[in-house]
PALOPA-94536 format. One record per atom (N, C-alpha, C): x, y, z; atom name; residue in three letters. Coordinates in pm, whole numbers, plus 50000, padded with zeros to 5 digits. Layout:
N
c1=X, c2=Y, c3=Z, atomo=CA, residuo=ALA .
...
This chain:
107
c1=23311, c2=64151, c3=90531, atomo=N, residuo=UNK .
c1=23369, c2=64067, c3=90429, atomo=CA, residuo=UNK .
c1=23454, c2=63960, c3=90497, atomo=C, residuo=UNK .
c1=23444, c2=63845, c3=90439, atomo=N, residuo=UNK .
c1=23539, c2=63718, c3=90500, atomo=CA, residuo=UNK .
c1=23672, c2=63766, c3=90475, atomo=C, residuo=UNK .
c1=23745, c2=63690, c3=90561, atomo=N, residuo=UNK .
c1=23919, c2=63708, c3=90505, atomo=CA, residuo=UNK .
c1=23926, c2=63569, c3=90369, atomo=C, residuo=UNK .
c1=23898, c2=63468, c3=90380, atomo=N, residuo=UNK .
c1=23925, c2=63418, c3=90295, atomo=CA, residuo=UNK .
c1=23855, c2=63439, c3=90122, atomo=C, residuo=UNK .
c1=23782, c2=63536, c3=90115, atomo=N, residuo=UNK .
c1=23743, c2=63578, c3=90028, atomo=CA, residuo=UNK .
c1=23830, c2=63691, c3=89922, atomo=C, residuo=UNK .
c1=23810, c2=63688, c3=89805, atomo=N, residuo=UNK .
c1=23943, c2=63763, c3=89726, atomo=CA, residuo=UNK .
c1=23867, c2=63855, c3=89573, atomo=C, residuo=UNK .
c1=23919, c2=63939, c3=89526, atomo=N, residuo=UNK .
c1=23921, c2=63999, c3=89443, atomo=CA, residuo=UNK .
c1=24041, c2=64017, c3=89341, atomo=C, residuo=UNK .
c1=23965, c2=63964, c3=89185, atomo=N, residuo=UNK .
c1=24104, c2=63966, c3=89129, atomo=CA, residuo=UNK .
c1=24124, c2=64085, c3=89056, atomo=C, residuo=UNK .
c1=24264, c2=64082, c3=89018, atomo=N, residuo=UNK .
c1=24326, c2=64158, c3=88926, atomo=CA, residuo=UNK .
c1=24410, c2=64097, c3=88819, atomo=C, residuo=UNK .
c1=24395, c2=64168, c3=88738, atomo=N, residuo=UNK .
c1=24509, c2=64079, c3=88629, atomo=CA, residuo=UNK .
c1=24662, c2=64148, c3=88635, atomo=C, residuo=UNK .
c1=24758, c2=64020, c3=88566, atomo=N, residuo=UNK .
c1=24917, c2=64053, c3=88601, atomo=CA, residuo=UNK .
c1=24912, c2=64195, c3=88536, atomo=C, residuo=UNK .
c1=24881, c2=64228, c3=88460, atomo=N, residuo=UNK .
c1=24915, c2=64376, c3=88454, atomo=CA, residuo=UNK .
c1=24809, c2=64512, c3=88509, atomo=C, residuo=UNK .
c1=24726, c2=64498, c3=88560, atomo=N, residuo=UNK .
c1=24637, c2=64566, c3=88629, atomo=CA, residuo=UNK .
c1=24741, c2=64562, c3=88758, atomo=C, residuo=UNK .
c1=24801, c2=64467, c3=88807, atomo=N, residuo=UNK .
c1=24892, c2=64444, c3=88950, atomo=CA, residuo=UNK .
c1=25036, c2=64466, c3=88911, atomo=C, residuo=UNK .
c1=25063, c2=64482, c3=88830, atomo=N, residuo=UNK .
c1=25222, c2=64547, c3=88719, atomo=CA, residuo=UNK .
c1=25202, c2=64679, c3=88755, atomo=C, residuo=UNK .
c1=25070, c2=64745, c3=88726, atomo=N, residuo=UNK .
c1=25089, c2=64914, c3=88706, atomo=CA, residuo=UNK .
c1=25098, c2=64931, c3=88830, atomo=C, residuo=UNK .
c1=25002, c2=64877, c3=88937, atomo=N, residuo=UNK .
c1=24968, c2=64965, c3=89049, atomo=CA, residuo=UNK .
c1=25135, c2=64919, c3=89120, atomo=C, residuo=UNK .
c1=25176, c2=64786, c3=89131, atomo=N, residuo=UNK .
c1=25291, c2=64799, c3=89187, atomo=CA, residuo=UNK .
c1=25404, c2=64890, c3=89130, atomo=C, residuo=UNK .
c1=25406, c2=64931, c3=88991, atomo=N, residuo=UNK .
c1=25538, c2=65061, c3=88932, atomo=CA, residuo=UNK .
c1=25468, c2=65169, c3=88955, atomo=C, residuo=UNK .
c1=25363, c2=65211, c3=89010, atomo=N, residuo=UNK .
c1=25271, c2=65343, c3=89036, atomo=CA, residuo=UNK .
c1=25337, c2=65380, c3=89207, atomo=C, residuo=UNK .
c1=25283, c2=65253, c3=89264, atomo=N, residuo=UNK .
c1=25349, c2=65283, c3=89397, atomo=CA, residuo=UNK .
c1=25466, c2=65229, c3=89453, atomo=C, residuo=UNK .
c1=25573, c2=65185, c3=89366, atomo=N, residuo=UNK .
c1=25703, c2=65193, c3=89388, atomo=CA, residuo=UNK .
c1=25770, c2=65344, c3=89369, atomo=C, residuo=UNK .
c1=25721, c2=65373, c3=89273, atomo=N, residuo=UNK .
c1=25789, c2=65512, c3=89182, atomo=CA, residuo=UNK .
c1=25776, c2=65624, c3=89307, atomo=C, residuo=UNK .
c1=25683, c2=65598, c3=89365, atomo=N, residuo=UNK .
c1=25644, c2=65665, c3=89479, atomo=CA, residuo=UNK .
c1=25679, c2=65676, c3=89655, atomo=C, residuo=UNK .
c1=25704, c2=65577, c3=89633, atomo=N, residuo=UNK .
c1=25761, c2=65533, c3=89764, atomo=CA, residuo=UNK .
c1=25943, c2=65523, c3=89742, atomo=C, residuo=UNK .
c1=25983, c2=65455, c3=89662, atomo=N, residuo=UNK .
c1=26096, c2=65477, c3=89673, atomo=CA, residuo=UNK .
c1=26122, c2=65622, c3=89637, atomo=C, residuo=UNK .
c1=26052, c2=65675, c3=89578, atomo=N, residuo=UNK .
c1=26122, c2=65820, c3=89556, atomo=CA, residuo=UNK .
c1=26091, c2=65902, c3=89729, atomo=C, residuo=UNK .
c1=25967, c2=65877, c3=89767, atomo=N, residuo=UNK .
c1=25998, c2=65989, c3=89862, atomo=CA, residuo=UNK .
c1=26072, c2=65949, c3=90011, atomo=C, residuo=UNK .
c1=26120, c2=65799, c3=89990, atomo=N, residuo=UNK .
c1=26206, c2=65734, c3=90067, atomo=CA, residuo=UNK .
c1=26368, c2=65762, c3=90066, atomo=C, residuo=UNK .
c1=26391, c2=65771, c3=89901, atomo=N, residuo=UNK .
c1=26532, c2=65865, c3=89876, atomo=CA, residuo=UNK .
c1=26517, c2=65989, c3=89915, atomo=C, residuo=UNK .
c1=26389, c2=66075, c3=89911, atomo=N, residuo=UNK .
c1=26458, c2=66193, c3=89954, atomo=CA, residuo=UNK .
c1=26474, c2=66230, c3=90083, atomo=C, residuo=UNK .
c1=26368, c2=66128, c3=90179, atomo=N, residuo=UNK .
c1=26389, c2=66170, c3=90339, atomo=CA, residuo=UNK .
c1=26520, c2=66130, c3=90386, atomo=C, residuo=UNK .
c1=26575, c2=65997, c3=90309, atomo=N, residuo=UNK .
c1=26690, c2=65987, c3=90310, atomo=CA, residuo=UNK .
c1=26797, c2=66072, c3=90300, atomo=C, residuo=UNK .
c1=26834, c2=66134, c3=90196, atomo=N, residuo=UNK .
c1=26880, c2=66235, c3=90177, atomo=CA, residuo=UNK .
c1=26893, c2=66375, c3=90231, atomo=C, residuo=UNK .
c1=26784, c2=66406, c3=90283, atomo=N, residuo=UNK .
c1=26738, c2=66548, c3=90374, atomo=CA, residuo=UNK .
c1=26769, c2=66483, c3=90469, atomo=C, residuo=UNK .
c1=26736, c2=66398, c3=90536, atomo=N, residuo=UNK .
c1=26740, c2=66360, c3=90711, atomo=CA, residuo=UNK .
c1=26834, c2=66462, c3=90715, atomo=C, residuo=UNK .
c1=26948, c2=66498, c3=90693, atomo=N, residuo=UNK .
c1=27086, c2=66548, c3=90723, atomo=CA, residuo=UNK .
c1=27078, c2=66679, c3=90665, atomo=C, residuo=UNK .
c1=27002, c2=66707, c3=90622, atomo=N, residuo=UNK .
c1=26998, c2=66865, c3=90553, atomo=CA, residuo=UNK .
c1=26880, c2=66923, c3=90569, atomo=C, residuo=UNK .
c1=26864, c2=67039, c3=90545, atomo=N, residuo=UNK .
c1=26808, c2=67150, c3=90528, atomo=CA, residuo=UNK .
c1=26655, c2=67087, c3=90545, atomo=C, residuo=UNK .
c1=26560, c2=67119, c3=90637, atomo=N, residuo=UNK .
c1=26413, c2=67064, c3=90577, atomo=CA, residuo=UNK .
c1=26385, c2=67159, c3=90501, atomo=C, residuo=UNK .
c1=26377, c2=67257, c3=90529, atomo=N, residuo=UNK .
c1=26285, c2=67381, c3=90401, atomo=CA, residuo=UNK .
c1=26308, c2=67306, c3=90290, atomo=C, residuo=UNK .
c1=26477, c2=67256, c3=90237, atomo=N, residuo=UNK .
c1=26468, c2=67196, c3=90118, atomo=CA, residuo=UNK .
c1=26440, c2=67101, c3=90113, atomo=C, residuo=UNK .
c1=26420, c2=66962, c3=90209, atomo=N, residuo=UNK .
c1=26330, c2=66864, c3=90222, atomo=CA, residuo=UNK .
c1=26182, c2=66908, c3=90151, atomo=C, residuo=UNK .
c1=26108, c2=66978, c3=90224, atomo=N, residuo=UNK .
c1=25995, c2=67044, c3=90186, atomo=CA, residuo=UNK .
c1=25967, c2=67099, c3=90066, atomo=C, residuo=UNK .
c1=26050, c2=67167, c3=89970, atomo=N, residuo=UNK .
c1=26026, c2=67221, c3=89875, atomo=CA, residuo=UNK .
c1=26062, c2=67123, c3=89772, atomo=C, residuo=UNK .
c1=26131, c2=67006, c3=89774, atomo=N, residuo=UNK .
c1=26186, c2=66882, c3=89690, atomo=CA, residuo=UNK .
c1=26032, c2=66780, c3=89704, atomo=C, residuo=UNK .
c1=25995, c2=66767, c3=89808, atomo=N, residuo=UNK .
c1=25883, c2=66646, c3=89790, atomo=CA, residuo=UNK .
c1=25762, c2=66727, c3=89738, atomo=C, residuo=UNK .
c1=25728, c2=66836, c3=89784, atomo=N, residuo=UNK .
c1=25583, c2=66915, c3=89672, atomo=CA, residuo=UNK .
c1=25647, c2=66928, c3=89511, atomo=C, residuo=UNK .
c1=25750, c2=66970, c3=89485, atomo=N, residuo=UNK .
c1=25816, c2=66926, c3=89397, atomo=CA, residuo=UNK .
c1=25791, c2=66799, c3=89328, atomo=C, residuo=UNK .
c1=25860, c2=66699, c3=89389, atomo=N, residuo=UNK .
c1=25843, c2=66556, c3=89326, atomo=CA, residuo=UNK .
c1=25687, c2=66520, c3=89317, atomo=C, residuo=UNK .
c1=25604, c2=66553, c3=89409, atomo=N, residuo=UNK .
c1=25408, c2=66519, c3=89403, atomo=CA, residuo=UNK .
c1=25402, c2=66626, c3=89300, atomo=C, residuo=UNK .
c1=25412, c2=66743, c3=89305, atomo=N, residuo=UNK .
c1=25353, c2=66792, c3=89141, atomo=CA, residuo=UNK .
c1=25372, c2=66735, c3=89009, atomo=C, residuo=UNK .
c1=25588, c2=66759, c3=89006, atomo=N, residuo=UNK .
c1=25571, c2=66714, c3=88845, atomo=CA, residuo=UNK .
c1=25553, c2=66529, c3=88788, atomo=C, residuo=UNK .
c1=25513, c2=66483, c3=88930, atomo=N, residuo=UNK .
c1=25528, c2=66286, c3=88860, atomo=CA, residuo=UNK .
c1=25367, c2=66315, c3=88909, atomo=C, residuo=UNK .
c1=25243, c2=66414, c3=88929, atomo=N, residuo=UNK .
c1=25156, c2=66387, c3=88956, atomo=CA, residuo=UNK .
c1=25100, c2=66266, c3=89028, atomo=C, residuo=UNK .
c1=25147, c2=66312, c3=89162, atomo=N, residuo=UNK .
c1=25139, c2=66153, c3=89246, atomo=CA, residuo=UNK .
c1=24994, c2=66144, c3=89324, atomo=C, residuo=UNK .
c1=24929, c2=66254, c3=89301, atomo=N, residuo=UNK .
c1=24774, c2=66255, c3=89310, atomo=CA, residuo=UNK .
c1=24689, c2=66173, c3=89231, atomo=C, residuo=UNK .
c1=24757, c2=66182, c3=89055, atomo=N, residuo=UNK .
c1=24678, c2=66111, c3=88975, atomo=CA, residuo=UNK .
c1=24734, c2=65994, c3=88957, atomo=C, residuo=UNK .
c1=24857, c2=65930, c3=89017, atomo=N, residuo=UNK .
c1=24878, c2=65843, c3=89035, atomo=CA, residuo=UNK .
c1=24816, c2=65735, c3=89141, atomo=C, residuo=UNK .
c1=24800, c2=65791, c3=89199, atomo=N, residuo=UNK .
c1=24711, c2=65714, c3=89327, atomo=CA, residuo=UNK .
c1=24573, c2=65727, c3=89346, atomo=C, residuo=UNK .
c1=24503, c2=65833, c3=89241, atomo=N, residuo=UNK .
c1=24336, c2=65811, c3=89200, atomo=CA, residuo=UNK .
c1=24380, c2=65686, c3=89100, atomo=C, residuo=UNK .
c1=24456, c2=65689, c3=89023, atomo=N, residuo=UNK .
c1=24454, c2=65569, c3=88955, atomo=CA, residuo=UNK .
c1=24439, c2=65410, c3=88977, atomo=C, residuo=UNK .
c1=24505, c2=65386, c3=89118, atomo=N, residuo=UNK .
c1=24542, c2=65288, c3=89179, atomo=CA, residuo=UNK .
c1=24399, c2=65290, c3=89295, atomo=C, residuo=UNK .
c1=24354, c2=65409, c3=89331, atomo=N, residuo=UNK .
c1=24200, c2=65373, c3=89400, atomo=CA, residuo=UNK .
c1=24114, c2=65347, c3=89292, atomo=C, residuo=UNK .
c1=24098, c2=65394, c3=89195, atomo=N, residuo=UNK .
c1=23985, c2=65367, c3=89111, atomo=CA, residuo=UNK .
c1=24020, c2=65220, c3=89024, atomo=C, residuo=UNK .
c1=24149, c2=65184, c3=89025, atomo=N, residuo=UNK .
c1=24146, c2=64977, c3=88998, atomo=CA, residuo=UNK .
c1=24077, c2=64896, c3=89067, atomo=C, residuo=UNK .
c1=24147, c2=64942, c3=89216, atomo=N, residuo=UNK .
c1=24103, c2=64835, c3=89309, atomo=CA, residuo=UNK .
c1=23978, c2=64888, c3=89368, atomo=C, residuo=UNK .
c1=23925, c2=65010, c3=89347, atomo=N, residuo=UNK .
c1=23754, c2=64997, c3=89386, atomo=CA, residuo=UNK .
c1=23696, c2=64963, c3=89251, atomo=C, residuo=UNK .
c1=23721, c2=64922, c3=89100, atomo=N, residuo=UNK .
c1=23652, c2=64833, c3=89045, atomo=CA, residuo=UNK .
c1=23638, c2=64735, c3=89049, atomo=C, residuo=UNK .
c1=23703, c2=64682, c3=89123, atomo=N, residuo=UNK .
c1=23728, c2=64545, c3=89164, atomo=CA, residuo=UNK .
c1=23639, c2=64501, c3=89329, atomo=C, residuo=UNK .
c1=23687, c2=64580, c3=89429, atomo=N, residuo=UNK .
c1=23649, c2=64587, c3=89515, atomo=CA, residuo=UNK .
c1=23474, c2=64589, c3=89618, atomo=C, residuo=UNK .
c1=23477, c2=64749, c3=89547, atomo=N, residuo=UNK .
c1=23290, c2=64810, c3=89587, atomo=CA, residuo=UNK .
c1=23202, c2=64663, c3=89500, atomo=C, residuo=UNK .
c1=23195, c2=64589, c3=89384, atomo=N, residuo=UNK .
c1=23122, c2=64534, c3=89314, atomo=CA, residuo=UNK .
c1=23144, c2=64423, c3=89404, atomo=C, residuo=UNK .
c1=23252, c2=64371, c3=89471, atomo=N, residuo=UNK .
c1=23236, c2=64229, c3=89571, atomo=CA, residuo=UNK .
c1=23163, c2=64272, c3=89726, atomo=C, residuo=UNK .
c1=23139, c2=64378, c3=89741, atomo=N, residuo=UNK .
c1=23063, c2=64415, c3=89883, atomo=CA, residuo=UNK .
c1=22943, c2=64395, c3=89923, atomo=C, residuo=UNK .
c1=22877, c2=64344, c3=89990, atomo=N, residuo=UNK .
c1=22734, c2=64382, c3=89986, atomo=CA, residuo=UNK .
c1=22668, c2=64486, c3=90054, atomo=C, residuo=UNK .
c1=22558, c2=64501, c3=90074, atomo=N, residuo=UNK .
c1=22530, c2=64654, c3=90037, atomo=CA, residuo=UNK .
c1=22583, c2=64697, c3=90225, atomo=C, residuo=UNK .
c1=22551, c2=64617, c3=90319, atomo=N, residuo=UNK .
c1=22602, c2=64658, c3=90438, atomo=CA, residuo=UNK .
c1=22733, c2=64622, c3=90441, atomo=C, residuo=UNK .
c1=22841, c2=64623, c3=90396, atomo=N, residuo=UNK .
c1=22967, c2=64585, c3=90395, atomo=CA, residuo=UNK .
c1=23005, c2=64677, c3=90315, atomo=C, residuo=UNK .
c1=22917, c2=64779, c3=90195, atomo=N, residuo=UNK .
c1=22952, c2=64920, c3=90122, atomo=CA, residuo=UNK .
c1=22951, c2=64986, c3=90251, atomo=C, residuo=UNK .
c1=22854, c2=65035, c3=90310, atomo=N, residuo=UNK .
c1=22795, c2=65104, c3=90439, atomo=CA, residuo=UNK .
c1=22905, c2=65105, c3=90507, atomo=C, residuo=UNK .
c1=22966, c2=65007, c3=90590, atomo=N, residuo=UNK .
c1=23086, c2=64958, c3=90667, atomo=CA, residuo=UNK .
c1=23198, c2=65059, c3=90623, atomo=C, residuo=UNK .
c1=23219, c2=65016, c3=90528, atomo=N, residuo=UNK .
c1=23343, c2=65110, c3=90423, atomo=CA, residuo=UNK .
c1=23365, c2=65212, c3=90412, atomo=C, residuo=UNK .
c1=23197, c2=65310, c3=90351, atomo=N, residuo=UNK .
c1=23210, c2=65414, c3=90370, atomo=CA, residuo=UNK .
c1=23214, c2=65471, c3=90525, atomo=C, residuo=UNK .
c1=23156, c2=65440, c3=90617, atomo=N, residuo=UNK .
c1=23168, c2=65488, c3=90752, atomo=CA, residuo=UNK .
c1=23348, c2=65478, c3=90798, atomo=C, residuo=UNK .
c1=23424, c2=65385, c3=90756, atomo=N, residuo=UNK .
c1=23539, c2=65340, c3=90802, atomo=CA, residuo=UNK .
c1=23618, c2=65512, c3=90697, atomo=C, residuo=UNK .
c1=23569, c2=65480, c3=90563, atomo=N, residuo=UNK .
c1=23626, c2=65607, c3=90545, atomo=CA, residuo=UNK .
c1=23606, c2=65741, c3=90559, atomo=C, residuo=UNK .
c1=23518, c2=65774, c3=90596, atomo=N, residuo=UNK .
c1=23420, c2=65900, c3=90690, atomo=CA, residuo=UNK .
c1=23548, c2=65947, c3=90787, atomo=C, residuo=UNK .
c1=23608, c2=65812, c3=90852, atomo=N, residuo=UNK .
c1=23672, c2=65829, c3=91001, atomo=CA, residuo=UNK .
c1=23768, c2=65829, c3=90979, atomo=C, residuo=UNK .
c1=23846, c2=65835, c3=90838, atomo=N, residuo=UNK .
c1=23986, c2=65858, c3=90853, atomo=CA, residuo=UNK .
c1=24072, c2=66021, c3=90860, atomo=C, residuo=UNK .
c1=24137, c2=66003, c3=90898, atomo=N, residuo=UNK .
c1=24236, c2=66183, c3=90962, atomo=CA, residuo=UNK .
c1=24227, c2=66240, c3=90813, atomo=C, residuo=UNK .
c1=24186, c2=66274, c3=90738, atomo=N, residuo=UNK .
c1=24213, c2=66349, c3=90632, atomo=CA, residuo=UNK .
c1=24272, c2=66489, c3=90677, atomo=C, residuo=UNK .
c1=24368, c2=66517, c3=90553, atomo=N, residuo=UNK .
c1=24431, c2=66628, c3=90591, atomo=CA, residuo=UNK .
c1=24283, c2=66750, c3=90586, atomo=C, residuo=UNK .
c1=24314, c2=66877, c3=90618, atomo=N, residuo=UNK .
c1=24248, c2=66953, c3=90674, atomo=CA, residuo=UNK .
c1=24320, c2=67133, c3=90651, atomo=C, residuo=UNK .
c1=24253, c2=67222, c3=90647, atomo=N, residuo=UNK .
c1=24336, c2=67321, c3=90658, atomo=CA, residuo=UNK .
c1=24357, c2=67380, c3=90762, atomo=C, residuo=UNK .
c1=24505, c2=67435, c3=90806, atomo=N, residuo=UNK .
c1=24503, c2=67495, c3=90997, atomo=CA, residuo=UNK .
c1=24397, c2=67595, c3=91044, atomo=C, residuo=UNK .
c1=24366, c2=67548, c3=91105, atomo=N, residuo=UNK .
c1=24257, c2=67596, c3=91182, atomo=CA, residuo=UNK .
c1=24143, c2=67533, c3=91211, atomo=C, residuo=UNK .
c1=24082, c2=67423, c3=91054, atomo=N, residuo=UNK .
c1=23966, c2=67370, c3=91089, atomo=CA, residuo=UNK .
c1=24009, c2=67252, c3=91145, atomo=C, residuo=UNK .
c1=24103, c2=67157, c3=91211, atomo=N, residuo=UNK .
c1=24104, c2=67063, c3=91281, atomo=CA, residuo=UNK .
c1=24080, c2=67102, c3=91432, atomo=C, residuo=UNK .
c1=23986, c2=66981, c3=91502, atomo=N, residuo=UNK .
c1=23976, c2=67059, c3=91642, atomo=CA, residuo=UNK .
c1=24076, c2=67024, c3=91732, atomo=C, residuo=UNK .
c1=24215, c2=66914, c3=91692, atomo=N, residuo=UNK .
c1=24321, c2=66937, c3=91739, atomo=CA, residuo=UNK .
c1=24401, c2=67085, c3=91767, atomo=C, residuo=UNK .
c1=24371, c2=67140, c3=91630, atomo=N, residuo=UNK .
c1=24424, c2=67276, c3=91672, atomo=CA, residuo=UNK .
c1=24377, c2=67370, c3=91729, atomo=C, residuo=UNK .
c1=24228, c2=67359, c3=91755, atomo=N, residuo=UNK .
c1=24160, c2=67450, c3=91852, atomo=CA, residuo=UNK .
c1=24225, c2=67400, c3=92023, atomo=C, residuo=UNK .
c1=24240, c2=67311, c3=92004, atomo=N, residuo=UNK .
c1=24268, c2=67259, c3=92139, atomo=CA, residuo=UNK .
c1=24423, c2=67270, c3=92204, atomo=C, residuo=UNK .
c1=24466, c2=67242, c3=92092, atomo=N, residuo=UNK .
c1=24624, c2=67309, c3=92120, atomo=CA, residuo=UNK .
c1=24650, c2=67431, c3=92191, atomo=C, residuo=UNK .
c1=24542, c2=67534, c3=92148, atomo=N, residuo=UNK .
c1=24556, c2=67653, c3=92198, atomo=CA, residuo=UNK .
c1=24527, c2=67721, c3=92320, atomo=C, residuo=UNK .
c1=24439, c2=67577, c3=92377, atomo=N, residuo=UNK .
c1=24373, c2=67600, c3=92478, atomo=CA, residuo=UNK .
c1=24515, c2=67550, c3=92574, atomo=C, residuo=UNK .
């Protein structure tokens, strides 16, 4: 895809996703704030906390599924290809054990 090429959104399609991922970021920015100096366990048990009850999962399928309506429909079909391979390769979380970082750790 060119850089000078663009995909729009409308002011409020770009209203939500920016109060979707403010709500989000500043919140889990206050709390590392806050913990830096305390307790992580309660660090830890405050941010699964805050991602359950503001559902910040379905907040952010929300905000992928805007901008890939917008997005996947301006691609062409080898520039879909591109994309998906680029996302194939990103670190997704994993459960301990099946990363082969952690096989290797052990070694």
């Amino acid at each position: 895809m060119k850089k000078e090429e663009y995909i729009k959104l409308s002011l409020y399609e770009a209203e939500e996703i920016l109060k979707e991922l403010n709500l989000i970021i500043v919140s889990l920015h206050n709390m590392g704030s806050f913990y830096s100096e305390n307790i992580e366990r309660d660090y830890e048990v405050e941010t699964t906390k805050f991602i359950d009850e503001n559902k910040v999962t379905s907040r952010l399928s929300y905000i992928r599924r805007v901008l890939s309506e917008k997005y996947y429909p301006a691609l062409t079909e080898e520039e879909r290809d591109k994309y998906y391979d680029e996302m194939e390769e990103l670190n997704y979380w994993e459960k301990p054990g099946d990363r082969i970082n952690d096989f290797c750790e052990v070694l």
